[in-house]
C-alpha positions in Angstrom: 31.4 -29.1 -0.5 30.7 -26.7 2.3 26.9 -26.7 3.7 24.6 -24.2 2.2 22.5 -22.1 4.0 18.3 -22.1 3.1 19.2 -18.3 0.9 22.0 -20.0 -1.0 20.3 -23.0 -2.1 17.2 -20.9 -3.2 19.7 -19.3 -5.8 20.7 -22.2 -7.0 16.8 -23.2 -7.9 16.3 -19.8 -9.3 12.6 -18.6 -9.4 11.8 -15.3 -8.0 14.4 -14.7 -6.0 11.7 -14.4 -2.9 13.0 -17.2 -0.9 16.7 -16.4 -1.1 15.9 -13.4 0.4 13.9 -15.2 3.9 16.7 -14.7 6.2 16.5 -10.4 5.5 12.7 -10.4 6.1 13.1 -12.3 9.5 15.5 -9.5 10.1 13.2 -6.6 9.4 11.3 -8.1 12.1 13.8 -6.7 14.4 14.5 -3.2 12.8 13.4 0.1 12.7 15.2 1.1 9.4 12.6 1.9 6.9 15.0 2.3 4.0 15.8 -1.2 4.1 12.6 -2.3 4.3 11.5 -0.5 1.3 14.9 -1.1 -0.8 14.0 -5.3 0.3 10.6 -5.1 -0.7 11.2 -3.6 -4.0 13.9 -6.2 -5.0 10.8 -8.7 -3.8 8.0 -7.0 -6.4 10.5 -7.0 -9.0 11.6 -10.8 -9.0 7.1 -10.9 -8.6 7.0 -8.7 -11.7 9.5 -10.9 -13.9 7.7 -14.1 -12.9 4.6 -12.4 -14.2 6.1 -10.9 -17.2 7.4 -14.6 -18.1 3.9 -15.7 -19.0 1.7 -13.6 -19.8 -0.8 -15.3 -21.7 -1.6 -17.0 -18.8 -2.5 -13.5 -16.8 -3.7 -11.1 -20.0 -7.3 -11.6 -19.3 -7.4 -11.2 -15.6 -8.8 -8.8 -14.5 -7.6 -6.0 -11.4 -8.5 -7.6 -8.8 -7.6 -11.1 -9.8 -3.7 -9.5 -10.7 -3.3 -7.9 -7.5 -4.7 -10.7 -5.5 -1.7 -12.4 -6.9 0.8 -10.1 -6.2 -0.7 -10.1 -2.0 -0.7 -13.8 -2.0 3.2 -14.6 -3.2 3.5 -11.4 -0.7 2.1 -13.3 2.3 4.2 -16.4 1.2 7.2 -14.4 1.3 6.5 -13.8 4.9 4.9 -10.2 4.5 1.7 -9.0 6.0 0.2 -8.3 2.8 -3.6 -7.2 2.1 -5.8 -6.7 -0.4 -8.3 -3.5 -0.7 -7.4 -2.8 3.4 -9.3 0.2 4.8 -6.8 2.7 5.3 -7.9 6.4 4.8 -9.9 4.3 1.8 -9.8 0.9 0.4 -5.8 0.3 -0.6 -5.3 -1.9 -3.3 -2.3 -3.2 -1.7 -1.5 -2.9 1.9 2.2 -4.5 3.0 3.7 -4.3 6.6 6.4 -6.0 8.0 7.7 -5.3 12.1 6.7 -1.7 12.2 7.1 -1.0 8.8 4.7 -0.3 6.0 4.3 0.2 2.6 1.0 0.9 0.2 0.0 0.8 -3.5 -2.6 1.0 -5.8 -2.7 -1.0 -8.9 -4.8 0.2 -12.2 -4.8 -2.4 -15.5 -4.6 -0.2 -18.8 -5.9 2.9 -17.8 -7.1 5.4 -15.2 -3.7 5.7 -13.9 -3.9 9.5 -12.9 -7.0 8.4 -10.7 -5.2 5.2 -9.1 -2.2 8.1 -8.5 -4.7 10.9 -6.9 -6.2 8.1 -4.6 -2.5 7.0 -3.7 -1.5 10.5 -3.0 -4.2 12.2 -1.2 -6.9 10.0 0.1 -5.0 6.6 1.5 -2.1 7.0 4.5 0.2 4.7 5.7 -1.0 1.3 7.5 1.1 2.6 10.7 -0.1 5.8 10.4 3.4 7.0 11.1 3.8 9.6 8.4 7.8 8.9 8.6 6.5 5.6 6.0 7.1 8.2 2.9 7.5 5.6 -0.1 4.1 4.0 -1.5 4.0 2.5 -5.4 2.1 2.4 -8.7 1.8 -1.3 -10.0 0.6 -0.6 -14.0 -0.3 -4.0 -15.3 -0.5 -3.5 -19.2 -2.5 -6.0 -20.9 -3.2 -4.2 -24.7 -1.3 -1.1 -26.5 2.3 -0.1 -26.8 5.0 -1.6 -25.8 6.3 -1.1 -22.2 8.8 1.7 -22.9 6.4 3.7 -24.9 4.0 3.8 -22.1 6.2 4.4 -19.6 7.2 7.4 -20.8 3.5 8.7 -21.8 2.7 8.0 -18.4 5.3 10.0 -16.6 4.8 12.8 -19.0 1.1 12.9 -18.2 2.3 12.8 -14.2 3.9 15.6 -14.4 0.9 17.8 -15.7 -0.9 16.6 -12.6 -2.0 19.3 -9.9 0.7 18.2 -6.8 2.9 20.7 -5.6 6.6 20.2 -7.0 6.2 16.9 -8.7 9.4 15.3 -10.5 10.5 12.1 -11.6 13.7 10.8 -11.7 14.6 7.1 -13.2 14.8 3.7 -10.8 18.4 2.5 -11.4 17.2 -1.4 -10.2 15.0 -1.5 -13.2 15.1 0.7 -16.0 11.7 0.0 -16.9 10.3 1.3 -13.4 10.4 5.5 -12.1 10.0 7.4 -9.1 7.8 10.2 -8.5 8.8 12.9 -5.8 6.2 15.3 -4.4 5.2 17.5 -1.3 2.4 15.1 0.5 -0.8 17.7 1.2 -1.1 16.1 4.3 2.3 15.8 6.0 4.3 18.9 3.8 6.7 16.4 3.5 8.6 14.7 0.4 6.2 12.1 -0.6 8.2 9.3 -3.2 5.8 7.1 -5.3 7.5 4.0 -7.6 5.9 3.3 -10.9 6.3 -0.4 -11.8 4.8 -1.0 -15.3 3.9 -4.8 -15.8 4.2 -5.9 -19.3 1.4 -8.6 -19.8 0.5 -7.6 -23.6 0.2 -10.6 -25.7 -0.4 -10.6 -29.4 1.8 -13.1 -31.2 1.6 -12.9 -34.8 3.1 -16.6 -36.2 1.2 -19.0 -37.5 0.5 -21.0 -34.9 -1.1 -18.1 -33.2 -3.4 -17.2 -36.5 -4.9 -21.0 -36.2 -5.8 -20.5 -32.3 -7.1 -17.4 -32.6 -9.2 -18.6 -35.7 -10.2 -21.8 -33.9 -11.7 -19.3 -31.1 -13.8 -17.4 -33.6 -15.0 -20.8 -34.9 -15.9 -22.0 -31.1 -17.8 -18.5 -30.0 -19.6 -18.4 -33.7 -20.6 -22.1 -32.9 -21.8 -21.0 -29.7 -23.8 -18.1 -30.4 -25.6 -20.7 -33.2 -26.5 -22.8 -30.7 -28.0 -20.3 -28.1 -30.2 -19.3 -31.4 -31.2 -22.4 -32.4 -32.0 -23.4 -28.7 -33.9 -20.1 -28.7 -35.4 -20.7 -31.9 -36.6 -24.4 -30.6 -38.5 -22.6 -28.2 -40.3 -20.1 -29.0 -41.7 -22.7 -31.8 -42.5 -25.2 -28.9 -44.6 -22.4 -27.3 
């Protein structure tokens, strides 16, 4: 059997797909074409976005901050200069450079996405301040409601009623679940192209199994809250 290189022997393993995909990072080092930094790092947040979507009951109840800082760190790993709530123009949720490259995104859990899109759009600028870095992204973790589809599409019918001067979507043939967002940048007057990656971390299983836990938990916090009273009730009747 022939020798494998370090990219090929990380498909075999499977995962994310982020280590298979060292060699084209190194390479972006050396680069100046921003398309393929962008197309790169979006194959990169996807295989992130699966690995997340595999289990979510182990990431429902984070919270923002805790889901992003996730996202930054398996960024960093990757071999990404990857930041969390940089100052650029404002605090960025997600701030990603790589040789002169960048990239930024905000990330919103459940709601307030128009806000999370207005910030992106006309109060942050790129980390290189080059206004040439066009493409920024939406990360939409969804913890409760619909499923992903379903609020998808609510959410790029509500962009489009948005005040931004010739906004359209268009779908993201990688992953059907994702979008893009096209608009004229206030700033620059040029084409401004946002992706909008829902992440599906609802879960709300239904089987029996489930039923038993979740009334075990009900037993556990009703326990708890009769102990703070009696502890309470001990007391006051010491006093």
């Amino acid at each position: 059997m022939d020798k494998l290189g370090a990219g090929q022997f990380a498909i075999l393993l499977g995962g994310n797909g982020l280590a298979a995909r060292y060699q084209e990072r190194i390479a972006l080092l050396y680069s100046e074409n921003y398309d393929s930094f962008i197309k790169l790092l979006y194959k990169d947040l996807d295989g992130l976005i699966n690995q997340f979507q595999a289990n979510p009951q182990n990431r429902n109840k984070k919270n923002e901050d805790g889901l992003t800082e996730e996202f930054v760190t398996n960024l960093c790993t990757a071999g990404y200069t990857a930041s969390h709530d940089t100052s650029s123009g404002g605090h960025v949720d997600i701030t990603v450079r790589i040789g002169v490259h960048s990239w930024i995104g905000e990330a919103k859990k459940d709601s307030k996405f128009d806000e999370g899109f207005k910030q992106l759009c006309t109060r942050y600028r790129p980390a290189s301040g080059n206004f040439e870095h066009n493409h920024a992204g939406m990360l939409l973790y969804l913890c409760k409601g619909p499923n992903i589809l379903k609020r998808k599409k609510a959410w790029e019918k509500k962009l489009k009623t948005l005040d931004f001067e010739s906004i359209s979507t268009y779908d993201c043939k990688e992953n059907l679940n994702h979008f893009y967002s096209s608009h004229v940048h206030d700033v620059t007057g040029r084409e401004f192209i946002v992706r909008h990656m829902p992440v599906a971390l609802q879960f709300t299983p239904t089987d029996a199994s489930a039923r038993r836990s979740k009334t075990a938990q009900s037993v556990k916090i009703l326990n708890e809250k009769n102990e703070v009273k009696t502890r309470a009730t001990k007391k006051s009747i010491s006093k």
